[in-house]
N, C-alpha and C positions, 0 to 999 in steps of 0.2 A: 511755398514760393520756390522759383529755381536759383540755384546758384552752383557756382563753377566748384568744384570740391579738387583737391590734390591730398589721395589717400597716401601715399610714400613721395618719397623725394626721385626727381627723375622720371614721373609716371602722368603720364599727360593730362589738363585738364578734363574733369568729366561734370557736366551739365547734368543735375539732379534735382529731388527735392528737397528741400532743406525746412528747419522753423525755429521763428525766433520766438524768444518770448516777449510776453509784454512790459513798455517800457515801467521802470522804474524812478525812481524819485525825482534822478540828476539825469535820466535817459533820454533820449530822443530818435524818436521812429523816423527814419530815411525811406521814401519813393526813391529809388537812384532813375535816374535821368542821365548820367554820364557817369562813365568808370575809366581813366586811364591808364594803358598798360604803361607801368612802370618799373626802369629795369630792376628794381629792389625786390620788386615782387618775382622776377621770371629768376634772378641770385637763389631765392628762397625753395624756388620750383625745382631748381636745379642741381643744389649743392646742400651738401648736410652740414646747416652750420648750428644743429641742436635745436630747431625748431618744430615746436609739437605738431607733428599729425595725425592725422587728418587736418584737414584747416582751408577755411575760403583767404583765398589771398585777396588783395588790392584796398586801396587805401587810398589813391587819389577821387575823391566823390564829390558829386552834386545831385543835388535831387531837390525835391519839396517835403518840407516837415507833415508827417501825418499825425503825430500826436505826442507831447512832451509830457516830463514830469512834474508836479506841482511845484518843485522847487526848482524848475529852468528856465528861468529869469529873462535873455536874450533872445528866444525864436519862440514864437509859434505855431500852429497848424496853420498849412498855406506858405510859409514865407519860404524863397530860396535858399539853400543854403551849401556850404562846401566842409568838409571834414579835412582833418591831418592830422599826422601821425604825433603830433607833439604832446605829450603826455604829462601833466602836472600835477602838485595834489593842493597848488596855491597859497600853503602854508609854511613851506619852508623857506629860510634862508633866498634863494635861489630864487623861487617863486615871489617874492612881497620884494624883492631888488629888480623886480620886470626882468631875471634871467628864467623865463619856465622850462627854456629849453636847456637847463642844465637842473631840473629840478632833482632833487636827490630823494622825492620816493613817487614817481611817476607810476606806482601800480596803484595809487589811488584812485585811478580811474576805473581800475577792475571790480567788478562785482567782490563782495567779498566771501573766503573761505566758506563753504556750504549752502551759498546761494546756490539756484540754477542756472546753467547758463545760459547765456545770452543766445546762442546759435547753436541748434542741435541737427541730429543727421539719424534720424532712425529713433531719436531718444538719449544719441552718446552724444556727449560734447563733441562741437568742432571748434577750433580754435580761429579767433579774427585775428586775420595778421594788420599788427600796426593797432588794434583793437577796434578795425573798422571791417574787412571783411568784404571788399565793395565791388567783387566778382557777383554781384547777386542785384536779386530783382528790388530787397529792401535790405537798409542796416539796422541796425541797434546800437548805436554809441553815447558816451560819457558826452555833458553840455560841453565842457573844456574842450573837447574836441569837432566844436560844431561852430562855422560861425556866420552868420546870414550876410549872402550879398546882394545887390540890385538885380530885379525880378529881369530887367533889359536884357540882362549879359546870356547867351545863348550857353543852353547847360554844357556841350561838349567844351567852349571854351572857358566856362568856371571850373570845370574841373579839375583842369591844369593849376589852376592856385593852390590849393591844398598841399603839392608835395614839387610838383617838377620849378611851379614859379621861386615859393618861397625857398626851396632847396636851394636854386641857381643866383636868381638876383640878391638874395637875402645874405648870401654866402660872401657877395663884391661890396654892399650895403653894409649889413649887420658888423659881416665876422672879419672881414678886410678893411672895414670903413674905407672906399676909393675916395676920391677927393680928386677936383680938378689939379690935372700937371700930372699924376701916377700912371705908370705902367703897366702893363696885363698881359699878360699870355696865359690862355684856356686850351688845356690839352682835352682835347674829345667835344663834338660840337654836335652830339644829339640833344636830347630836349632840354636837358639837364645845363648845359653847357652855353648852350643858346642863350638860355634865360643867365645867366653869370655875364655874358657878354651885353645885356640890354641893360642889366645892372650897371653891369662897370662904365657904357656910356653913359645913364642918368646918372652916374657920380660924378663925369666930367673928366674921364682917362683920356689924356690925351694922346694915349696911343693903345689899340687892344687888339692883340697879335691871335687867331683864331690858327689851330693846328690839329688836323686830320690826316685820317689815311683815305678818307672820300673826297672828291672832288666836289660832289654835288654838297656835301655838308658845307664846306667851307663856301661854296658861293652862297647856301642858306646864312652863314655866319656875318657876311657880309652886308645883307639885309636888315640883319637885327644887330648891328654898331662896329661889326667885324674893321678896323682900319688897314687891317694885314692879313694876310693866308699863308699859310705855310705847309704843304703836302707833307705828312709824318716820313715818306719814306727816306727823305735823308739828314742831315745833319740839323735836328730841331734847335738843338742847343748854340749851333754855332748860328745860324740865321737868327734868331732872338738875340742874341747878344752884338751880330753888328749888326740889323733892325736899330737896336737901343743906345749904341754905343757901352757898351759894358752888362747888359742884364735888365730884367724888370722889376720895379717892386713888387708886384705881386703876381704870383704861378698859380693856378688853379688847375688841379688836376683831379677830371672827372670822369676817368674808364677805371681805376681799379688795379693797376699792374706795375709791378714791380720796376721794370723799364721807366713807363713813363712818370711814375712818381720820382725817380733819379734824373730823371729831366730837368722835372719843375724846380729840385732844387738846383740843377747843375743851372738852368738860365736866369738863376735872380742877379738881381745885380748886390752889391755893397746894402748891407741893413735888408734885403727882401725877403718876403717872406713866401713858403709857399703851402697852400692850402687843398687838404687834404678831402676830396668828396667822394671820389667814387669808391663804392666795396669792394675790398682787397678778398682771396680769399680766405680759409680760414689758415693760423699759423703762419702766412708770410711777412715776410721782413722785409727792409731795405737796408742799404749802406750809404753810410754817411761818415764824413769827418771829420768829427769834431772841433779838431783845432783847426783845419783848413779852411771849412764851411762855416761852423756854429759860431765858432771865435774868431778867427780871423776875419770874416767876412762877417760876423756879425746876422747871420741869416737865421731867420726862424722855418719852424715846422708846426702846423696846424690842423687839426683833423677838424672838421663840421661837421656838424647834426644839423639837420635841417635848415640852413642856413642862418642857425640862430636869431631865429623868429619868432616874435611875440605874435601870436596867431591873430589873436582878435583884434589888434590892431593893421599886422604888416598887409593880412589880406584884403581886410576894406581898403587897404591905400592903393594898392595894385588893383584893385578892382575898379576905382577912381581915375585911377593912370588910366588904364584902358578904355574905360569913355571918352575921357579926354583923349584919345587917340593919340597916348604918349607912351605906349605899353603894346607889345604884342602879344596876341592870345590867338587870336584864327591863326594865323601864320603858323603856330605850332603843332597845330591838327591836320596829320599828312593824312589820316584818311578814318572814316569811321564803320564801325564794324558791329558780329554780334556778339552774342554772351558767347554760343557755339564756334566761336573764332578764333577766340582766344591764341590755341597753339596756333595756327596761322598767322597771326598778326605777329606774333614775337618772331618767328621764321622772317615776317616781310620786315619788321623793323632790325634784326639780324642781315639781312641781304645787303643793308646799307639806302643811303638817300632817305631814310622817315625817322623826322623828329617826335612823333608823338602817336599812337594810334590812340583811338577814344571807343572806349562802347558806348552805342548809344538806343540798341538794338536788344530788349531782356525777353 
């Protein structure tokens, strides 16, 4: 089968042959039908943060199940279904309190020590980023990471569930709990960001401040619950705070950068907290102060994983929203592409104005 391989870090996608093996006990064989370019993946492409290569990247997926293992209880061959990155082994602590996504030994999902792998490139391992791999024409992943949706939903727009929804909305939901009357400000309003803002309206924020250094983002923000805009180029923190009269409760910051992480916290208000999404790179820090910020003001700092989401539930509910046409999913697909596109598409979603590119094209 074909799939997009990245032999070093910094070395453009290359479209080869690949092969998986056959599924195993807890595995399940993916048709990919949609792959979304997510910026977690092109971080990976990019920057040496110690991740093994060779490796097919991407991990936002949909496809059709082609064949499971005797003990994968939830999908069978034929049904739709959508992959993420959230990794459990169900048995700990963590996992049996519905927190998976803080499970404390999430390589149970790994084939174990002396198996073969899952996805080979000539006969050598290649490694699945996120342990899905979904740069390619089929996957191989753990049942824990697979979870069937309604066959209606058109695959480039399920595939956004798996990482950009549940990261975003899950993040305002889950790991912020919004509640009607709270405040919001989302620094960075690509796909990511988007989805945190559709969140934080179906929690009932009565006010959710959308801040860009694009023009065209922010009027995309505005669509999906945006109540405010705010251009990044000049004083974010001081427009958020008389926006609010004093700050928000809660800052969502989802590009990754030193700056605007010192944002999020400089515009909370009294008790707010701000939330941490986007990958920093490797080694950086921020400043903060303690008695000024933490104590005095009482403000929190919070990093997310995947918007702390229980997978087999949070995405059937969004998948449900979105029927009911209380959820956007098309809206998030600026444009769909092929396998061979790859480095183009991140180039076009880098240019600015596109929330989401999809392959849909193997």
């Amino acid at each position: 089968m074909r799939g997009a391989v990245i032999t070093e870090v910094g070395q453009p996608f290359e479209v080869t042959e690949v092969t998986l093996d056959n599924p195993g006990p807890e595995e399940v064989l993916i048709e990919v039908r949609a792959s979304g370019l997510c910026h977690s993946d092109l971080h990976v492409a990019r920057n040496n943060v110690g991740f093994p290569m060779p490796a097919v990247l991407g991990h936002e997926v949909s496809g059709v199940v082609l064949a499971a293992g005797e003990r994968v209880l939830d999908v069978k061959p034929g049904d739709t279904v959508v992959t993420s990155g959230v990794h459990s082994c169900g048995v700990c602590a963590a996992c049996i309190t519905g927190r998976q996504f803080q499970c404390t030994f999430p390589a149970a999902t790994a084939r174990p020590a002396g198996a073969p792998a899952r996805l080979t490139l000539g006969g050598a391992p290649l490694t699945q980023f996120m342990g899905v791999g979904g740069f390619a024409e089929r996957v191989l992943v753990h049942t824990r990471n697979v979870v069937p949706v309604p066959a209606e939903i058109p695959f480039a727009h399920a595939a956004l569930l798996g990482c950009g929804v549940v990261t975003g909305a899950g993040a305002a939901l889950n790991t912020a709990r919004v509640r009607p009357g709270d405040t919001v400000a989302v620094i960075g309003c690509g796909g990511v960001g988007l989805n945190v803002i559709q969140g934080a309206a179906l929690g009932g924020a009565s006010r959710i401040i959308a801040i860009d250094l694009d023009p065209a983002k922010l009027e995309m923000a505005k669509e999906f619950g945006a109540t405010d805009a705010i251009l990044g180029t000049g004083d974010s923190v001081a427009a958020v705070r008389e926006l609010t009269r004093g700050g928000v409760s809660h800052a969502f910051e989802v590009i990754g950068l030193k700056a605007t992480t010192e944002q999020a916290i400089a515009m909370l208000g009294v008790g707010g907290t701000a939330f941490l999404i986007g990958v920093h790179q490797p080694g950086s820090t921020i400043e903060v102060t303690p008695f000024g910020d933490l104590m005095g003001k009482q403000k929190g700092i919070r990093g997310v994983s995947m918007g702390s989401s229980t997978i087999k539930v949070d995405i059937p509910m969004f998948a449900d929203l979105y029927l009911q046409g209380r959820f956007k999913l098309a809206e998030l697909v600026s444009h769909e592409l092929g396998l061979d596109e790859i480095d183009a598409g991140y180039e076009r979603i880098k240019a600015g104005g596109v929330a989401r590119g999809v392959i849909t094209r193997f």
